[in-house]
Biotite code that builds the C-alpha atoms (Angstrom):
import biotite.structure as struc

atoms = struc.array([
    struc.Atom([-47.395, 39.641, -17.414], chain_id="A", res_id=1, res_name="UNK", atom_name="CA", element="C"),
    struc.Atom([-50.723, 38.365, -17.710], chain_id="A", res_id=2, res_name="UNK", atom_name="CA", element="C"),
    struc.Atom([-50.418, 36.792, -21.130], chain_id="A", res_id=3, res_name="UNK", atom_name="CA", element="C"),
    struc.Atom([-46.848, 35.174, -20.116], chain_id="A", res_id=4, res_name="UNK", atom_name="CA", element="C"),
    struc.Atom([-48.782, 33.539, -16.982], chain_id="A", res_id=5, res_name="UNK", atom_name="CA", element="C"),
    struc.Atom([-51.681, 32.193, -19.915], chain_id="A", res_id=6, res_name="UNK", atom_name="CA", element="C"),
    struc.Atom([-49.266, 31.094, -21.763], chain_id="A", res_id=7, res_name="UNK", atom_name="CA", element="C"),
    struc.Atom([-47.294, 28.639, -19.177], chain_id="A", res_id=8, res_name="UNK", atom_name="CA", element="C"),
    struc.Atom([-50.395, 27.711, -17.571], chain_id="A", res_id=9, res_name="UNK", atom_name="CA", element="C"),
    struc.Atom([-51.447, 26.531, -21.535], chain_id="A", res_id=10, res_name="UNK", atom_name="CA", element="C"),
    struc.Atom([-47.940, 24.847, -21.593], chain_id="A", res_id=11, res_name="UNK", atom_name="CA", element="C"),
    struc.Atom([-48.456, 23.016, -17.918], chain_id="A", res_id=12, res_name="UNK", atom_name="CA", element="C"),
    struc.Atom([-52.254, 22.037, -17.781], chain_id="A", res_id=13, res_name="UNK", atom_name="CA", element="C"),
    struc.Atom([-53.882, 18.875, -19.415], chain_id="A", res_id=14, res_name="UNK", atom_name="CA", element="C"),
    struc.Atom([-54.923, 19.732, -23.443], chain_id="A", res_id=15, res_name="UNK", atom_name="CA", element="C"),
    struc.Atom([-57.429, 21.876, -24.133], chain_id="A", res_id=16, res_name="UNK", atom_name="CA", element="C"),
    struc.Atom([-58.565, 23.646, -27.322], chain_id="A", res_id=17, res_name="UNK", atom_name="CA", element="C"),
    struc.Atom([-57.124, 26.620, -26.789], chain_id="A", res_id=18, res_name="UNK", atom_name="CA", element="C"),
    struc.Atom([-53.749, 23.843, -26.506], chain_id="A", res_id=19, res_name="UNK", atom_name="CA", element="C"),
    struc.Atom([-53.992, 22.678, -29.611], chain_id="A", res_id=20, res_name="UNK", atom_name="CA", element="C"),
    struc.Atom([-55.005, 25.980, -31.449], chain_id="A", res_id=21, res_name="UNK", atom_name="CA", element="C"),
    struc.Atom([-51.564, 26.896, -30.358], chain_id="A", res_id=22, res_name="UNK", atom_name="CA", element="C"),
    struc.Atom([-49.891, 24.262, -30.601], chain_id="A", res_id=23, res_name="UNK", atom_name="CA", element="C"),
    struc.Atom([-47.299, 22.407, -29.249], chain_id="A", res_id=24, res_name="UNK", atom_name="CA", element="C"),
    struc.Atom([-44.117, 23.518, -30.750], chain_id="A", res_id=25, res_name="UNK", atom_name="CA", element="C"),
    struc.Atom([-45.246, 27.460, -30.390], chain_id="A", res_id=26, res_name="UNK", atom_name="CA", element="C"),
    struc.Atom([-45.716, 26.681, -26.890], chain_id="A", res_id=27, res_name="UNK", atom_name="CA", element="C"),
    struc.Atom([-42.547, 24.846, -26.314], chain_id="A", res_id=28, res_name="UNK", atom_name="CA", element="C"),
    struc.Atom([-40.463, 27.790, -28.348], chain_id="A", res_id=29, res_name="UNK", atom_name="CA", element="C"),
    struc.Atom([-41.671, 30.635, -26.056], chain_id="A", res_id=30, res_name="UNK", atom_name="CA", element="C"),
    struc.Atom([-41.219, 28.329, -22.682], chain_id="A", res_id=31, res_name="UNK", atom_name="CA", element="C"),
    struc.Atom([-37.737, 26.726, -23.663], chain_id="A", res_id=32, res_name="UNK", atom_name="CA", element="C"),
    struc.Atom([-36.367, 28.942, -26.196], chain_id="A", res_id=33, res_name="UNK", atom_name="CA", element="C"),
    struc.Atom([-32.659, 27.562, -25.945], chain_id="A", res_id=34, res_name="UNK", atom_name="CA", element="C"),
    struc.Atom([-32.022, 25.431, -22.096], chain_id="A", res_id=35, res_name="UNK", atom_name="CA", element="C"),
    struc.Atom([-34.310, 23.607, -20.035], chain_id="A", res_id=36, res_name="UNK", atom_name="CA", element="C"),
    struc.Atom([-33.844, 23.841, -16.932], chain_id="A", res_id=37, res_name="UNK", atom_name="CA", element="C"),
    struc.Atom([-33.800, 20.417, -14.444], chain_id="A", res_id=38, res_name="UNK", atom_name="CA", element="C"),
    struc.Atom([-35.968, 20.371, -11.253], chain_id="A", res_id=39, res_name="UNK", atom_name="CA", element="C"),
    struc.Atom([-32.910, 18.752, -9.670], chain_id="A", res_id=40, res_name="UNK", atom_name="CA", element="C"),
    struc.Atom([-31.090, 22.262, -9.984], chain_id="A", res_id=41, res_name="UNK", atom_name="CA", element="C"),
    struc.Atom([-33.687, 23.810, -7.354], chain_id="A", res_id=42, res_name="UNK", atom_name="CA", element="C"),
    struc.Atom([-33.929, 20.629, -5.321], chain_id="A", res_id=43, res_name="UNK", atom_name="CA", element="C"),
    struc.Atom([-30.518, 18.321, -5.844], chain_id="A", res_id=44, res_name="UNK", atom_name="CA", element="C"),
    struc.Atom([-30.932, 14.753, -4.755], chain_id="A", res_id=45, res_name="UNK", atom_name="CA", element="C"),
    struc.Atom([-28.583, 13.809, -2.212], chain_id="A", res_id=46, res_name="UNK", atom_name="CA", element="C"),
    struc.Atom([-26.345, 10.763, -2.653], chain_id="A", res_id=47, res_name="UNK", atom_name="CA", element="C"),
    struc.Atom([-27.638, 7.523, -0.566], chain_id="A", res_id=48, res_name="UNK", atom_name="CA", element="C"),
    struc.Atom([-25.007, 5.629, -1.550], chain_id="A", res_id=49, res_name="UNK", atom_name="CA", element="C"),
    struc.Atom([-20.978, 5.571, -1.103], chain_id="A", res_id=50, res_name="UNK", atom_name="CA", element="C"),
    struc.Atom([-19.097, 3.398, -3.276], chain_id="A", res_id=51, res_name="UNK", atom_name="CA", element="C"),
    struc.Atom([-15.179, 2.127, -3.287], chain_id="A", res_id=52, res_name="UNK", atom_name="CA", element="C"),
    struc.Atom([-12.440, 1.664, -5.370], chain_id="A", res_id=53, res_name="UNK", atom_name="CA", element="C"),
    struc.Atom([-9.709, -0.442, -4.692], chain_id="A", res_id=54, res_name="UNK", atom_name="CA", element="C"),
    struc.Atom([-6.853, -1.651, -6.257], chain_id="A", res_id=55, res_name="UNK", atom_name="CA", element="C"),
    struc.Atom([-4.056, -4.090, -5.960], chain_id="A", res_id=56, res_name="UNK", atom_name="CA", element="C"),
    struc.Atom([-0.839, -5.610, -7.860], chain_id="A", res_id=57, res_name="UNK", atom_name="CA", element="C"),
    struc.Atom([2.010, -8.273, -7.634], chain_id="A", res_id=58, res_name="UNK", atom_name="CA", element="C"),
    struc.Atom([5.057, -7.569, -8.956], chain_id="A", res_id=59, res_name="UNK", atom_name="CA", element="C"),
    struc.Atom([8.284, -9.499, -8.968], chain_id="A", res_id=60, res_name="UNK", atom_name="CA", element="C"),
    struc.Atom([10.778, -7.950, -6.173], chain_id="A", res_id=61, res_name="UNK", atom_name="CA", element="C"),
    struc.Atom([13.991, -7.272, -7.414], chain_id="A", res_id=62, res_name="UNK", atom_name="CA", element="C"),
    struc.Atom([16.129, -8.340, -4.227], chain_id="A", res_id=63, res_name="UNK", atom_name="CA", element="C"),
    struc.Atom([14.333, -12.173, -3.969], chain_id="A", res_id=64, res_name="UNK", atom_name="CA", element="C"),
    struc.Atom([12.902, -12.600, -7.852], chain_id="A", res_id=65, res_name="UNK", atom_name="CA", element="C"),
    struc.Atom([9.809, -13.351, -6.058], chain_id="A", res_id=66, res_name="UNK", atom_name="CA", element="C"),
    struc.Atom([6.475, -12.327, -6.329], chain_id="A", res_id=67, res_name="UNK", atom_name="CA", element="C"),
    struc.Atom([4.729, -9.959, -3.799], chain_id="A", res_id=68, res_name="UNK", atom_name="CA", element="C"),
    struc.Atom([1.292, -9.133, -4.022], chain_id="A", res_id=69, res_name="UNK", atom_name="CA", element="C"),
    struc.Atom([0.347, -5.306, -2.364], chain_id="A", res_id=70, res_name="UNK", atom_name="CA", element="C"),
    struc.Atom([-2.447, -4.820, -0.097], chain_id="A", res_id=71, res_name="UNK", atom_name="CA", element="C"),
    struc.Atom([-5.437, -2.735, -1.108], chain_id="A", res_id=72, res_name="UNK", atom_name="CA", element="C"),
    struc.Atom([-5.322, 0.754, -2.647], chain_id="A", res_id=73, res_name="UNK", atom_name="CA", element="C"),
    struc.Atom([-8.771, 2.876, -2.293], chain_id="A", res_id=74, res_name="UNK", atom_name="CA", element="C"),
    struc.Atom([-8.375, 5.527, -4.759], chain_id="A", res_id=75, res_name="UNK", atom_name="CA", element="C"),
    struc.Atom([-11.898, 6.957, -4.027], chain_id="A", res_id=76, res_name="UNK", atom_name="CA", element="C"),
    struc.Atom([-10.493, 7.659, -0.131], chain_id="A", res_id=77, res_name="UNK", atom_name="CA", element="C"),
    struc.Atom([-7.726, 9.665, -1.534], chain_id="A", res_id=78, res_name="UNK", atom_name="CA", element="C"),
    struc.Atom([-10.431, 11.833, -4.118], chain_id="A", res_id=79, res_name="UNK", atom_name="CA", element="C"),
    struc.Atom([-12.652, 11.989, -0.552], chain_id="A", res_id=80, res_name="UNK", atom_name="CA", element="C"),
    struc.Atom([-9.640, 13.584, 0.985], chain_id="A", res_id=81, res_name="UNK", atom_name="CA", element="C"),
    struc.Atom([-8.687, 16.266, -2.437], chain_id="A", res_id=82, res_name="UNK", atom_name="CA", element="C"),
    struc.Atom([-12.547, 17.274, -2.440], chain_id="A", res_id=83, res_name="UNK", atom_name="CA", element="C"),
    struc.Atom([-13.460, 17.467, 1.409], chain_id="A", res_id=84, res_name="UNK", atom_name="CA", element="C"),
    struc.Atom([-12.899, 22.049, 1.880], chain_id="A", res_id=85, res_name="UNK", atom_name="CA", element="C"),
    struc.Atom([-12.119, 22.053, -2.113], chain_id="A", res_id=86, res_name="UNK", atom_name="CA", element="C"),
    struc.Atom([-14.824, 24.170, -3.559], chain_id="A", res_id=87, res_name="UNK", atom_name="CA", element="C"),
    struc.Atom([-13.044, 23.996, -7.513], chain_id="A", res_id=88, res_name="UNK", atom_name="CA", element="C"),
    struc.Atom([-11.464, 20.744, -7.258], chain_id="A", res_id=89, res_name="UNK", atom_name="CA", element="C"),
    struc.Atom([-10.308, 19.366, -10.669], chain_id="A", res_id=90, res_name="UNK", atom_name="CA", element="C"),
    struc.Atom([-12.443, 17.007, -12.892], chain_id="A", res_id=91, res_name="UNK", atom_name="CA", element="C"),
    struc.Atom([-9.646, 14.160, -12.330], chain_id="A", res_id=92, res_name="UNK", atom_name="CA", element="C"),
    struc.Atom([-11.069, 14.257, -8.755], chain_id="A", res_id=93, res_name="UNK", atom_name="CA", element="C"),
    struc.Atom([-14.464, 11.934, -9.979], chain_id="A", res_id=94, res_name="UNK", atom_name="CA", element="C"),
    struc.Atom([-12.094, 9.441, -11.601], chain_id="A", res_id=95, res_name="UNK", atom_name="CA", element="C"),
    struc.Atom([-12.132, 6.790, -9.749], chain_id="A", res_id=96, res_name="UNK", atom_name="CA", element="C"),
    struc.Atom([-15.897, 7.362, -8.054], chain_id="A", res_id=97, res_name="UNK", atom_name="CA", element="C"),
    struc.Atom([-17.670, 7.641, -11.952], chain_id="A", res_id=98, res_name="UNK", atom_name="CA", element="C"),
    struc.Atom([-15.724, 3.957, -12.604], chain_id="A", res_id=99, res_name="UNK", atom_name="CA", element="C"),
    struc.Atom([-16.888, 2.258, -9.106], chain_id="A", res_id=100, res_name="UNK", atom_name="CA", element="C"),
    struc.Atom([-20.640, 3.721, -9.854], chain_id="A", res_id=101, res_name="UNK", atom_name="CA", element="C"),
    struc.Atom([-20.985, 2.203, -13.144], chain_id="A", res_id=102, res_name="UNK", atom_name="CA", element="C"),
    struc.Atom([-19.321, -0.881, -12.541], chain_id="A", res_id=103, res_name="UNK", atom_name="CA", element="C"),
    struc.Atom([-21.122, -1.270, -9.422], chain_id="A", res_id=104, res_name="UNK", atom_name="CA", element="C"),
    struc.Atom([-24.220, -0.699, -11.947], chain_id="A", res_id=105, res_name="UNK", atom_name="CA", element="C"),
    struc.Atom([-23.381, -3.139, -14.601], chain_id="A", res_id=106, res_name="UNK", atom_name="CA", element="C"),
    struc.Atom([-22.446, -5.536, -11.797], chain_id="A", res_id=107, res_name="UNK", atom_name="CA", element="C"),
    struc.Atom([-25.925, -5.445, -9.982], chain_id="A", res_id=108, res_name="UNK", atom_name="CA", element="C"),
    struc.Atom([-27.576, -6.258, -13.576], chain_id="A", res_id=109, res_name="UNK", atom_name="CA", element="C"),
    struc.Atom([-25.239, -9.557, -14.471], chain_id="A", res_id=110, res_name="UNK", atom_name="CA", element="C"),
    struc.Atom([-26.098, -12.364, -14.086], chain_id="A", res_id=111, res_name="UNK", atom_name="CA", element="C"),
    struc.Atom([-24.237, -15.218, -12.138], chain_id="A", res_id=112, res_name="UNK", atom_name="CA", element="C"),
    struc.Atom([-22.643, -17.194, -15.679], chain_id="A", res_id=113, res_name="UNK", atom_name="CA", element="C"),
    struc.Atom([-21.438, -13.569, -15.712], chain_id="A", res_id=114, res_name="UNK", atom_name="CA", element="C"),
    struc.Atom([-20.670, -12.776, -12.703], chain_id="A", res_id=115, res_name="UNK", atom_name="CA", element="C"),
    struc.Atom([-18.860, -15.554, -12.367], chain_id="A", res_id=116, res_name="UNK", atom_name="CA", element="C"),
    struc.Atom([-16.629, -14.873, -15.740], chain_id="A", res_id=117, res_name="UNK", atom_name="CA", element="C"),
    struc.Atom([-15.686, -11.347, -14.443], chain_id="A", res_id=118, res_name="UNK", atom_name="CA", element="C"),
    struc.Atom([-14.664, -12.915, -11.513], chain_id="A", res_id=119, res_name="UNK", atom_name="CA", element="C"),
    struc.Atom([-11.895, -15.467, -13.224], chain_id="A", res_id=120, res_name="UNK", atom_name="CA", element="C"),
    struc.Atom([-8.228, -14.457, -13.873], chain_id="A", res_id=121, res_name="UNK", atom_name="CA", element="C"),
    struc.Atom([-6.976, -13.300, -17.616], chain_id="A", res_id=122, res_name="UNK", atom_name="CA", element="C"),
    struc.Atom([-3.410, -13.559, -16.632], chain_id="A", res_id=123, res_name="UNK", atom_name="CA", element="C"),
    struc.Atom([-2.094, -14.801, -20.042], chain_id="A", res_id=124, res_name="UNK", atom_name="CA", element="C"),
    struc.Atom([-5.861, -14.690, -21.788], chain_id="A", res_id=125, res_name="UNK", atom_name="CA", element="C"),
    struc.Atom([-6.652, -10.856, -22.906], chain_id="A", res_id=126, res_name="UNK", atom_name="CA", element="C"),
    struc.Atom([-10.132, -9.654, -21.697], chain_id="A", res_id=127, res_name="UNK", atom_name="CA", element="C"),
    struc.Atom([-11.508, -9.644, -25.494], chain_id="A", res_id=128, res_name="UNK", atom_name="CA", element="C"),
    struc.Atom([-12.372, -13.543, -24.101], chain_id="A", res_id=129, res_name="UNK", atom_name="CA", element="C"),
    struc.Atom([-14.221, -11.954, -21.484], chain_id="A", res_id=130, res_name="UNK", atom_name="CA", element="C"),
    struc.Atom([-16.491, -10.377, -23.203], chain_id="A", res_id=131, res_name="UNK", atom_name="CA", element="C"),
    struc.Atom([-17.396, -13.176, -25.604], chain_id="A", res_id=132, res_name="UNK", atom_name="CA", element="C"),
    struc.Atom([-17.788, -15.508, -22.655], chain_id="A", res_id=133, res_name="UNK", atom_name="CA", element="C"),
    struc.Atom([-19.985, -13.272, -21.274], chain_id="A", res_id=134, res_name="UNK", atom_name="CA", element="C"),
    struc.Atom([-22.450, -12.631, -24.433], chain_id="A", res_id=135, res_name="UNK", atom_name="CA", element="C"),
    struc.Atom([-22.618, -16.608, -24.586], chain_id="A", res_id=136, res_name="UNK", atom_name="CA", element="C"),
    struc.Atom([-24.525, -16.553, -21.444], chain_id="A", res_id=137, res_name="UNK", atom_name="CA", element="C"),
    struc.Atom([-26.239, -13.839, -21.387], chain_id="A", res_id=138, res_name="UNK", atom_name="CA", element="C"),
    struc.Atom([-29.961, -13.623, -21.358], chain_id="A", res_id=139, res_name="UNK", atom_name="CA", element="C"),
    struc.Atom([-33.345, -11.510, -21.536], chain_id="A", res_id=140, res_name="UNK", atom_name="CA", element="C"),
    struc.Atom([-32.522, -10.371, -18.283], chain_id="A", res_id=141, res_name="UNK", atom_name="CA", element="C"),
    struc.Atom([-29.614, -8.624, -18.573], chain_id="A", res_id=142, res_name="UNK", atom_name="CA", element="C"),
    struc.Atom([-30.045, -4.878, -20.112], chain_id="A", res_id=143, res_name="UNK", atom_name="CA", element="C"),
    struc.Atom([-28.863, -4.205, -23.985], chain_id="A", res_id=144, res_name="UNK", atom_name="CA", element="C"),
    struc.Atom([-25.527, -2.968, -23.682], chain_id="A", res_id=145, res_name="UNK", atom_name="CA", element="C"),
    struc.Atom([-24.690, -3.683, -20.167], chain_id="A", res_id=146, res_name="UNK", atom_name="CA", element="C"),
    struc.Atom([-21.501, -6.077, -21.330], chain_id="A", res_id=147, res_name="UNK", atom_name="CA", element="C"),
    struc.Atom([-20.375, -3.763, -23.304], chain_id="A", res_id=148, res_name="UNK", atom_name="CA", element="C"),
    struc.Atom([-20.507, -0.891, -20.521], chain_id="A", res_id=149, res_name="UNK", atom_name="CA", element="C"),
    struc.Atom([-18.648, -3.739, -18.706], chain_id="A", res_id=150, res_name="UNK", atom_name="CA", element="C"),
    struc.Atom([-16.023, -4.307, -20.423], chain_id="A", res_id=151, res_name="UNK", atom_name="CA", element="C"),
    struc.Atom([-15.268, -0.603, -21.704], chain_id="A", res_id=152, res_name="UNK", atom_name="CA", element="C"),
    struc.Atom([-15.070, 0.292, -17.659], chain_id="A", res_id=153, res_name="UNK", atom_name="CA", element="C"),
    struc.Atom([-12.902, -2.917, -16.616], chain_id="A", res_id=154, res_name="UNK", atom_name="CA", element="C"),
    struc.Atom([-10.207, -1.896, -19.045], chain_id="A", res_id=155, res_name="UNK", atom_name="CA", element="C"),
    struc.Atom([-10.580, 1.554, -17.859], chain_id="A", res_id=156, res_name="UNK", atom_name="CA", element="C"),
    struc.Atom([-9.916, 0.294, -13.813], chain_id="A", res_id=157, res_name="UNK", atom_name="CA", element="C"),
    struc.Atom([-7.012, -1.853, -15.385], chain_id="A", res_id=158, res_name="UNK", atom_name="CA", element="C"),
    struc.Atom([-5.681, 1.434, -16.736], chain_id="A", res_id=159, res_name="UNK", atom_name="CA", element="C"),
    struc.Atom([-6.441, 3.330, -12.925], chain_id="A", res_id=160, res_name="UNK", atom_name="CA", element="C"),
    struc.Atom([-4.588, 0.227, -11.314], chain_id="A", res_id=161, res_name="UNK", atom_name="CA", element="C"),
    struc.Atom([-1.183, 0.047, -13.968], chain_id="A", res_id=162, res_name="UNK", atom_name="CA", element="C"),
    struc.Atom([-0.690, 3.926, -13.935], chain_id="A", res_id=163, res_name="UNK", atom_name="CA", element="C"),
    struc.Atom([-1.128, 4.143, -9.955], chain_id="A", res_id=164, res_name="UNK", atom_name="CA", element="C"),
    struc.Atom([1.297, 1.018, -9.500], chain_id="A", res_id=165, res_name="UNK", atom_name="CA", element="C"),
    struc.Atom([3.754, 1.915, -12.595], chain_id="A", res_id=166, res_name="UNK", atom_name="CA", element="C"),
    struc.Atom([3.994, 5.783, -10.632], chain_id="A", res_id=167, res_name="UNK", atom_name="CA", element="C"),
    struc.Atom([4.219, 4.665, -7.268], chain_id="A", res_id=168, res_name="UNK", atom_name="CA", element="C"),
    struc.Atom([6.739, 1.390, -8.324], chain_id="A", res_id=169, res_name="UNK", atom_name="CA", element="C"),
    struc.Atom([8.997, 2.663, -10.468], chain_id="A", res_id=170, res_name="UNK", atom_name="CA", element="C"),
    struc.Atom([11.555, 0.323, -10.274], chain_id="A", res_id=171, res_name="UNK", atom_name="CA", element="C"),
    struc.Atom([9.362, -3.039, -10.676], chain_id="A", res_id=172, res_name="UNK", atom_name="CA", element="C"),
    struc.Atom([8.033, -5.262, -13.177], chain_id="A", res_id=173, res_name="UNK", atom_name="CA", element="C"),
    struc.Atom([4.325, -5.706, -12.880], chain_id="A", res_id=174, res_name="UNK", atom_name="CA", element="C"),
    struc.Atom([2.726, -9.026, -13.538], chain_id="A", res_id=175, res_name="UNK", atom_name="CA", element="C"),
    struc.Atom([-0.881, -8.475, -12.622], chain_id="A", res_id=176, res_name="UNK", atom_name="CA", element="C"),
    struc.Atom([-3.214, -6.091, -11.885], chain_id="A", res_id=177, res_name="UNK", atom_name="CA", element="C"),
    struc.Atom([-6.361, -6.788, -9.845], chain_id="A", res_id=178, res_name="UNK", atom_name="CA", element="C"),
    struc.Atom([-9.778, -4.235, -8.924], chain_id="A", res_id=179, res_name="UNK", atom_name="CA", element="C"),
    struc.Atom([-12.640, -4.669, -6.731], chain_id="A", res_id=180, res_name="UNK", atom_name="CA", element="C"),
    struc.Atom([-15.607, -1.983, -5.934], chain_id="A", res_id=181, res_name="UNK", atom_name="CA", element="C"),
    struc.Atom([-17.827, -1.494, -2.980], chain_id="A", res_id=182, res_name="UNK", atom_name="CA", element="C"),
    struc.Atom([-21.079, 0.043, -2.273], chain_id="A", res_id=183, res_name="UNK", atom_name="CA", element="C"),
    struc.Atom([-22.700, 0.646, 0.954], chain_id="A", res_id=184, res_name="UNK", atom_name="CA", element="C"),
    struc.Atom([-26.098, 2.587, 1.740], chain_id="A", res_id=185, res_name="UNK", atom_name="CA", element="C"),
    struc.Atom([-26.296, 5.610, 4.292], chain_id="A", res_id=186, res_name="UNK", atom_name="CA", element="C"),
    struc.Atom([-28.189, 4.335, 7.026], chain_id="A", res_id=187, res_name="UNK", atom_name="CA", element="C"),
    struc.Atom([-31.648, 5.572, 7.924], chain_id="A", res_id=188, res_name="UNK", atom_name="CA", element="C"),
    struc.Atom([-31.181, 8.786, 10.527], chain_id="A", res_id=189, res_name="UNK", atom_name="CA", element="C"),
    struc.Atom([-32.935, 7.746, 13.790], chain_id="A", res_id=190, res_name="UNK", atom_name="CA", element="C"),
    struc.Atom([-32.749, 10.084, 16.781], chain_id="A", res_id=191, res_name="UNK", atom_name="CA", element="C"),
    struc.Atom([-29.987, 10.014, 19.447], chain_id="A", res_id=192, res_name="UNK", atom_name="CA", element="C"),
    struc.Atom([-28.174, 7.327, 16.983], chain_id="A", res_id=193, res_name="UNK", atom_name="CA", element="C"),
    struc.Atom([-25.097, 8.670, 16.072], chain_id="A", res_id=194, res_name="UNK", atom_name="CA", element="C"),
    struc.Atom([-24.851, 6.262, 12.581], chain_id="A", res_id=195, res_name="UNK", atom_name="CA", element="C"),
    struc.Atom([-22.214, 7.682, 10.046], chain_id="A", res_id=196, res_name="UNK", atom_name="CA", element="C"),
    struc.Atom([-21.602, 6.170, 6.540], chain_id="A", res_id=197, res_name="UNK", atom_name="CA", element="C"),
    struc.Atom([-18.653, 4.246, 8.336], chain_id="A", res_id=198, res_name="UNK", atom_name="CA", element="C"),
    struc.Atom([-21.203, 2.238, 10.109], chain_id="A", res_id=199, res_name="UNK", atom_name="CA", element="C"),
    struc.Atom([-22.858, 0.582, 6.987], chain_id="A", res_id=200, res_name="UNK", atom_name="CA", element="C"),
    struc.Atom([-21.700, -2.565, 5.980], chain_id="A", res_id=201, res_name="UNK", atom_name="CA", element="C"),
    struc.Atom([-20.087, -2.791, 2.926], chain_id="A", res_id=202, res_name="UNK", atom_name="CA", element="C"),
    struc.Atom([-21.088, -4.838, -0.336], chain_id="A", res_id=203, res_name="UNK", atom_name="CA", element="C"),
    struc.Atom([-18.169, -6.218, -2.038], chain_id="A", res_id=204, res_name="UNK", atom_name="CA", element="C"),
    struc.Atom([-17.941, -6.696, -5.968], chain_id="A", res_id=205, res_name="UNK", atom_name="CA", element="C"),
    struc.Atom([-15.021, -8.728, -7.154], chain_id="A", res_id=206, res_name="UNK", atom_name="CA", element="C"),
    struc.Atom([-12.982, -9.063, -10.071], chain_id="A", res_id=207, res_name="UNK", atom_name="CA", element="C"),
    struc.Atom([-10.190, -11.077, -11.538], chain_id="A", res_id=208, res_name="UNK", atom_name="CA", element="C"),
    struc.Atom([-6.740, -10.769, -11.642], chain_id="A", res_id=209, res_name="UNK", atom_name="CA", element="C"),
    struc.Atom([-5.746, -8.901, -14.859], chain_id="A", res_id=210, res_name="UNK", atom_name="CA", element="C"),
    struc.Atom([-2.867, -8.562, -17.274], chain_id="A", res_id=211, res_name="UNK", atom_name="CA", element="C"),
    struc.Atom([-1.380, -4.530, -16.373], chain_id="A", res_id=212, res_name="UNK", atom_name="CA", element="C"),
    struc.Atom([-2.912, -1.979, -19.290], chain_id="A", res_id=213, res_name="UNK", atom_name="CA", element="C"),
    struc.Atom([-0.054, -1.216, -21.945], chain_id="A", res_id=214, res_name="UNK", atom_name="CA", element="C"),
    struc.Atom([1.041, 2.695, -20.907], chain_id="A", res_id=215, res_name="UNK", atom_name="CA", element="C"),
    struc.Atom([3.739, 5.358, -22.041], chain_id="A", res_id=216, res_name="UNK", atom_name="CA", element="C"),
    struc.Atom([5.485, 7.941, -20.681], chain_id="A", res_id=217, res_name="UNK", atom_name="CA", element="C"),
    struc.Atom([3.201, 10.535, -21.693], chain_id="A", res_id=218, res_name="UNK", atom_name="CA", element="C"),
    struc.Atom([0.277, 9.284, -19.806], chain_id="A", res_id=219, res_name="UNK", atom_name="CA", element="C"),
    struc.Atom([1.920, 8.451, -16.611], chain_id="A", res_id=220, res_name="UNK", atom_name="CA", element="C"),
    struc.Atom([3.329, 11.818, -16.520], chain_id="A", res_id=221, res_name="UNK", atom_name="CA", element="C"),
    struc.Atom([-0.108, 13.764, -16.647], chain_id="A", res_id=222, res_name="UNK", atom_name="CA", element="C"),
    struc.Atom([-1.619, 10.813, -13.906], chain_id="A", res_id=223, res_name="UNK", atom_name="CA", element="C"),
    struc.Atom([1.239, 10.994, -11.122], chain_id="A", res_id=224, res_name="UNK", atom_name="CA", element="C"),
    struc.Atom([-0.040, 14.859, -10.347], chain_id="A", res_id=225, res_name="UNK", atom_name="CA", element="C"),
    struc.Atom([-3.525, 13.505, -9.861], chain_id="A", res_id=226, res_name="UNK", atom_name="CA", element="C"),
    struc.Atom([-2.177, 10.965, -7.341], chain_id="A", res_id=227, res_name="UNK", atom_name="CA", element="C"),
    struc.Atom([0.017, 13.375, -5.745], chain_id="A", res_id=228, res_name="UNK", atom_name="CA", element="C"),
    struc.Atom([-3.260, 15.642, -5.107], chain_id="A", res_id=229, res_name="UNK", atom_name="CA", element="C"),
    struc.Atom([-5.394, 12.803, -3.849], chain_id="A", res_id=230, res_name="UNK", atom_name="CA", element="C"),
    struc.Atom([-2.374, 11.680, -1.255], chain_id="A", res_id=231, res_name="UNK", atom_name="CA", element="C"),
    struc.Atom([-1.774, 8.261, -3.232], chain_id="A", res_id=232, res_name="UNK", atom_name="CA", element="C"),
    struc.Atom([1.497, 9.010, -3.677], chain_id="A", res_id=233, res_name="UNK", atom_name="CA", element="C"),
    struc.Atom([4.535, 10.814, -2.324], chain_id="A", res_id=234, res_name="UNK", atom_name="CA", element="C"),
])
């Protein structure tokens, strides 16, 4: 016992010569043999911030041959509802949060040339565009690799917003697809003020109107259970 507690108090304090007699990677063998543990696993960081996914479409309706444009869609309400009581709920049940947090990340370090290309329509132009209208403005102040990130995640909320509309319409010809995300902060606890998340205001992120993802069978099959769980669809 007594050598083990000279040994991590070598490994934790500043370097010594007894430190370097030893050496670094001895040291490091004996206190992470195979894991290393995070401090975040005895003290977890709780989430500050609640984010939204929403989604919308027009199709043409069959009856008129008209166009009709749905109202919003928050898939991240309907994984709120599958998770809230759910110790084991499945890993489909992050979907739509993970793609709202890292758009909502790659949004917040665009700039505004950027900004405002996400925000245009690609109704007959295919995102590919989007992306090289975006590197021609970017600058030393956006991160290395944040279009990228960008793009990879707006064809992946494309591909949320065509498989939810495809499972819940059937019967209908999509035209367009369209996403936005939200973040809002948890307001700062002050006593005998009953605040709630619902009380923060919302920041909106928007996005363009977008030709629907190309999808078979196959994977609408293995989504509509996923909406069925989260109460998106009957």
């Amino acid at each position: 016992m007594l050598l083990h507690t000279l040994v991590i108090a070598t490994w934790v304090g500043p370097n010594t010569p007894v430190r370097t007699a030893v050496g670094d990677d001895r040291l490091r063998s004996y206190v992470m043999p195979v894991f290393e543990q995070s401090w975040m696993i005895f003290a977890p960081t709780p989430r500050r911030v609640a984010v939204n996914l929403q989604i919308r479409v027009e199709y043409v309706d069959p009856a008129s041959d008209q166009p009709v444009i749905t109202d919003w869609v928050d898939l991240v309400d309907g994984e709120d509802a599958l998770i809230a009581g759910n110790p084991f709920p499945p890993r489909m049940s992050l979907a739509a949060r993970r793609v709202a947090n890292t758009l909502n990340a790659a949004m917040g370090d665009l700039n505004d040339a950027q900004l405002e290309a996400v925000a245009g329509n690609y109704l007959s132009t295919p995102t590919s565009v989007l992306g090289d209208r975006m590197m021609d403005v970017t600058d030393a102040g956006v991160p290395s690799g944040t279009v990228g990130t960008y793009l990879q995640y707006d064809e992946i909320a494309t591909h949320l917003a065509t498989l939810y509309f495809a499972a819940a319409y059937p019967d209908v010809e999509l035209t367009y697809v369209q996403f936005r995300t939200g973040m809002r902060y948890v307001p700062t606890w002050e006593p005998g003020t009953p605040r709630s998340i619902n009380d923060a205001e919302i920041t909106w992120f928007d996005y363009g109107w977008r030709q629907p993802a190309v999808i078979t069978e196959d994977e609408l099959g293995l989504f509509a259970p996923y909406l069925r769980m989260t109460g998106n669809l009957s």
